[in-house]
N, C-alpha and C positions, 0 to 999 in steps of 0.2 A: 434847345438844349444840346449839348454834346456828350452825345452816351456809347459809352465802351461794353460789350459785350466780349465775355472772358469763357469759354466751352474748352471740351475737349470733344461735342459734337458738333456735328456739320448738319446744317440749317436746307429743311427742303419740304417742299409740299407733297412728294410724292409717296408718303408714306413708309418711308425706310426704318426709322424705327420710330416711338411715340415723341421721342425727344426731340428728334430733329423737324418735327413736324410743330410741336411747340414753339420751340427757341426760334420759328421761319416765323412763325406766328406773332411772336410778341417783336422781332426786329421790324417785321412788315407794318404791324400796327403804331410802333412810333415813327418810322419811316414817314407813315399817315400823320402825324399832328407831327411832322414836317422836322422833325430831331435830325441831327446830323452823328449819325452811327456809324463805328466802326468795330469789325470785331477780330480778337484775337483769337486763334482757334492752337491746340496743343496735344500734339502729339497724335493728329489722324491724317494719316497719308492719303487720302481720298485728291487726286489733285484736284489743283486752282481751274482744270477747266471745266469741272464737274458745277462751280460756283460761278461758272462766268454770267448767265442771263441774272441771277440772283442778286449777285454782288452790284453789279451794275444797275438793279433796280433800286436795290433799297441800303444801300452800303456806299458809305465815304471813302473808308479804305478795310482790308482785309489782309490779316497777316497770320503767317503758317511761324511754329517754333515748335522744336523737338528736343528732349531730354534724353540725357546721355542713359545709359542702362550701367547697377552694379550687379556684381556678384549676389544672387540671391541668397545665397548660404550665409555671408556676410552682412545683408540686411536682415534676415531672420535674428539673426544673431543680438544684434543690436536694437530690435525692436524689442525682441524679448528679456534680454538683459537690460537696458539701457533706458525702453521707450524713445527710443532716437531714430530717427530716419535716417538710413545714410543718402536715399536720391534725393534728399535735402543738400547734405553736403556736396553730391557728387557734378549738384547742377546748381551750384549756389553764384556764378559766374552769371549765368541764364537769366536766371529770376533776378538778377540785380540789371539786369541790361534793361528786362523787360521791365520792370518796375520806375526804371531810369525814361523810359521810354512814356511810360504813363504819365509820370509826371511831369514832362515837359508838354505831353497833349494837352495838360493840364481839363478835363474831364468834371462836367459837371455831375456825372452817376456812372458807378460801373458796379455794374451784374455781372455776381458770377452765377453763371447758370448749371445746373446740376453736377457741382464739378468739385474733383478732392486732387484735382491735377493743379491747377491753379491756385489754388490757396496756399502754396507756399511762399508767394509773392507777398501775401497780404504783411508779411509785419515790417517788408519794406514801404509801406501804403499808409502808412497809420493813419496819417493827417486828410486822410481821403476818404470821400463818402460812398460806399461800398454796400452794395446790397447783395444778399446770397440769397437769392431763389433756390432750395433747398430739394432736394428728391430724396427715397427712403437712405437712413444713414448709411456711409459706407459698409460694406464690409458685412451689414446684416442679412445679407442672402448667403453668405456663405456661412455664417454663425447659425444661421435656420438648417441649415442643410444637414454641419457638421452635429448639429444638439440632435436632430434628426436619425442619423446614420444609426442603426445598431451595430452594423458590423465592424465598424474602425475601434481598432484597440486604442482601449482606456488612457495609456500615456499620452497616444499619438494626438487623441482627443482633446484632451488637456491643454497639450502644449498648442496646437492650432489655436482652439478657444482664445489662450492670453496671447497668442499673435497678432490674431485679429481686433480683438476687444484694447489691446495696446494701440494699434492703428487707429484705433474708433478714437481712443486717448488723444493721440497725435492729432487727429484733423480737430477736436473739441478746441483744441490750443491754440491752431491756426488759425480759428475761430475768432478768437480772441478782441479782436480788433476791430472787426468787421463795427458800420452803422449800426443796421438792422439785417435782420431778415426772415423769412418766411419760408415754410413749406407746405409740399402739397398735400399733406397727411394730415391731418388734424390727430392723430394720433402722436407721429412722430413728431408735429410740433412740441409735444409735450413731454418729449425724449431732449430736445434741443433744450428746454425751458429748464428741465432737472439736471442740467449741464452747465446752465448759467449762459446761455445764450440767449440774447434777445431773439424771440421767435414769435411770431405769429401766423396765422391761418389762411392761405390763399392759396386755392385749390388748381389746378388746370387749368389748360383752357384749349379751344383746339378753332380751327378756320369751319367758318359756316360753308358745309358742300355744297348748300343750298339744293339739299335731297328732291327738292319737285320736279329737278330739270333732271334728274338723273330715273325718275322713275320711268320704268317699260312694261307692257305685258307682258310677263313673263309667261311662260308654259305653267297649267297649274300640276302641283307636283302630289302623286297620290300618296306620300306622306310629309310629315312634321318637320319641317326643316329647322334646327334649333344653333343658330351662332353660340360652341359652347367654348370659346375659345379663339384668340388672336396673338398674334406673337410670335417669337421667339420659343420651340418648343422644349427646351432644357432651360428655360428661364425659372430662377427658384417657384417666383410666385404660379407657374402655371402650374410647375410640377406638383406643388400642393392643391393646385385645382383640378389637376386630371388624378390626384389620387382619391380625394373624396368624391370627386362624379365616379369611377371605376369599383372602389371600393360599399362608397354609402350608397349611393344613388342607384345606377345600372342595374344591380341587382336587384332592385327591387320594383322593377317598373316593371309592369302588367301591358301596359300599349306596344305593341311591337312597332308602329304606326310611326314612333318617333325616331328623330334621326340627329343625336348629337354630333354634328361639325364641328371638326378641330385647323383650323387652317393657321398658316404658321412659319417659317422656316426651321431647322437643322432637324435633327431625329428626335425621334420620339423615344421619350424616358426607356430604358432596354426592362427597368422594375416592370414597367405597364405589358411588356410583351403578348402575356398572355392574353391579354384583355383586344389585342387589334382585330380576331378572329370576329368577334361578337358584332350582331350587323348593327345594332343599335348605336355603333360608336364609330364617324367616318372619318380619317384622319386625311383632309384633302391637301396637307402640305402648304408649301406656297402658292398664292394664286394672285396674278396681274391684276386683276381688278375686285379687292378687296369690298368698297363699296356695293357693286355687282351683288358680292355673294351675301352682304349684310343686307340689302332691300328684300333677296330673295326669301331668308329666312324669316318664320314667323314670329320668332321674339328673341332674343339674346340672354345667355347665362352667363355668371361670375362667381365661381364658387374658390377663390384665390382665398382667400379671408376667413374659410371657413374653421379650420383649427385652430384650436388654442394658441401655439406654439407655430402658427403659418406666419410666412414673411407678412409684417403690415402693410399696407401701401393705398395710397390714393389713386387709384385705378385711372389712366388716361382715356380707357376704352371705355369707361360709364360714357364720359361728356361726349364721345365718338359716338357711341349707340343712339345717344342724347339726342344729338345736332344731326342723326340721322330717322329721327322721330319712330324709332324701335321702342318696344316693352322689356322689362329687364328685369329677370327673376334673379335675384342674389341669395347670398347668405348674410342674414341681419348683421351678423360683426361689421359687414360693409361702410353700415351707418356712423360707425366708430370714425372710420376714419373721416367718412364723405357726409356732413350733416344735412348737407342739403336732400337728400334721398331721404322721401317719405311713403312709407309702406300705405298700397293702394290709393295712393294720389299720382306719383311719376313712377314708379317701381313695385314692387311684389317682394317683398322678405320674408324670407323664413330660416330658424332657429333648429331645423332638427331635419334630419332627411326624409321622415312623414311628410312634413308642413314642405317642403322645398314642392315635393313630388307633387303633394296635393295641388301649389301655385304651378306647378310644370302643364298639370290638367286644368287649371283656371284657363291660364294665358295661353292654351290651345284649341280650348274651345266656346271661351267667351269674349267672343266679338266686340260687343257691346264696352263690357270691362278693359278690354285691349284698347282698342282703338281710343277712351278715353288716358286710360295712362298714359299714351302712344304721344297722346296731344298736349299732357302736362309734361311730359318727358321733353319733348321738345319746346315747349314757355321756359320750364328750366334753363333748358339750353339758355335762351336767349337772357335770360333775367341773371342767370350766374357765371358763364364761360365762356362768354363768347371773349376775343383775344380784346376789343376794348374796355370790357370792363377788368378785367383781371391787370391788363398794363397800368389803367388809372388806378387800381387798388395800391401796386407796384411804383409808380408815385405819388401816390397819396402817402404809402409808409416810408418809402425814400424821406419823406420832407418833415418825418417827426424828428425832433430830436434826439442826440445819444446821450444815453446815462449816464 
């Protein structure tokens, strides 16, 4: 097959962000059943010699495109008025070059991969079989943020909200045309579905580190070492996970013994301030060898999900913690989106900051109960995410019919 890969991220095993560790993941595994891929990449300056050992593994050809920038005041303007994009118009040149371009590759499948850059192409595409591997809908981390906010005045609030949600409008449209497609959210699939998008359910998936070779003796450590956090640290969904751990949780623990780890790149939320002092909460920044720090600890937290009104999302670091045969105390909303998570078979949920605390004390000092979820955690892995089953899902839905 000749499959086109459409990003606005850059593909890499070293862990840069979740995404690009995907997208490495799913070109590598058709690369494996021998596809002839190329991919288009848009608007990330990261150069071509950063992708050279990559490209040259698993890549036919690889091509950079950049769009021109308008007047923000001007596109405000029209999005809110109008529902119109103007970096539609302003790059409508572009997209017709590249779409001019696709179709003479002529392409037996092209993925776009978690991207609202590229889909302005698509309604030059019609007659093309287009799949949209989906991630949480645009625009809704910052719609969490702003319904969030107490302090932004009333208008200001307002008028963002139908900014945004006009935008959300836009890509629904661009939408339009597409095959199929699927996201990671089982949740959010069913945002895409109330939209009248064909959408279905296919979760994640991330490369087997194959965790045995990487285990060491470690020094044993005389306290609780707890993964409560990865990423990006003003990333929506953490922010709402370092505010219910700082808020529900921390306050109420009794073991001083534990030691929630936040590790991460840029700064830490400036609301949390107060909260850095407090020993129970170690905020270790970025750290080189992320794995390292995941083997070290003794079970992994995900409290992103936890509020009513938190961004939704299909967490990448579940299948990460997964494929790294870790224990995973979440917050049951988690299940919403990720169904494969079964409380005390591969995970630990709870519905309330008692019940969290109470699984915080299970999965620190029951061996026995750990080391078994530990081990279903990891069958998971291989039974639901590993990058071959998730690409065969990805062509199995490729090859259904459009309505």
């Amino acid at each position: 097959m000749k499959i086109l890969f459409l990003s606005s991220i850059i593909p890499s095993f070293k862990h840069y962000t979740a995404g690009s560790t995907v997208l490495a993941s799913l070109i590598q595994e058709s690369s494996n059943k021998k596809n002839k891929n190329d991919l288009y990449i848009l608007n990330n300056k990261i150069p071509k010699k950063n992708l050279k050992y990559f490209s040259k593994k698993y890549l036919h050809s690889l091509e950079y495109f950049y769009t021109k920038k308008i007047s923000n005041i001007l596109r405000i303007l029209f999005v809110l008025l109008f529902k119109y994009d103007l970096n539609f118009s302003k790059n409508k040149k572009l997209f017709f070059q590249i779409s001019k371009k696709i179709l003479n590759n002529q392409y037996d499948l092209i993925i776009l991969f978690w991207d609202t850059e590229f889909e302005y192409i698509i309604p030059y595409l019609n007659q093309q079989k287009i799949y949209a591997y989906l991630a949480v809908p645009p625009y809704s981390a910052l719609i969490s943020r702003i319904t969030e906010d107490k302090n932004i005045n009333f208008v200001k609030k307002i008028l963002k909200l139908k900014f945004y949600k006009n935008l959300q409008r836009i890509h629904i449209k661009n939408l339009k045309n597409i095959h199929i497609s699927s996201n990671i959210c089982n949740v959010n699939k069913s945002w895409y579905k109330k939209n009248n998008i064909k959408c279905k359910y296919v979760p994640n998936c991330w490369p087997n580190p194959n965790y045995l070779k990487k285990i060491k003796k470690f020094f044993p450590s005389k306290y609780i070492d707890i993964c409560s956090s990865i990423g990006g640290l003003n990333a929506t969904g953490n922010y709402f996970g370092f505010k219910y751990l700082l808020e529900e949780i921390i306050p109420r623990i009794k073991d001083k013994n534990l030691r929630f780890n936040i590790f991460g790149r840029g700064s830490f939320p400036e609301k949390f301030n107060s909260y850095k002092n407090n020993t129970l909460l170690q905020i270790k920044g970025f750290v080189r060898d992320i794995d390292k720090s995941i083997l070290r600890s003794r079970f992994c937290l995900i409290l992103n999900n936890a509020y009513k009104n938190s961004l939704i999302g299909g967490y990448t670091r579940v299948i990460y913690y997964f494929s790294m045969n870790k224990c995973l105390v979440a917050h049951k909303n988690l299940r919403k989106s990720m169904p494969e998570l079964k409380h005390n078979f591969n995970c630990l949920l709870g519905s309330s900051p008692k019940e969290i605390i109470r699984l915080l004390k299970i999965a620190s000092d029951n061996d026995h109960l750990r080391k078994k979820i530990e081990l279903n955690a990891y069958n998971t892995y291989i039974e639901k995410y590993t990058p071959n089953i998730v690409f065969n899902k990805i062509l199995s839905l490729s090859n259904e019919k459009k309505n």
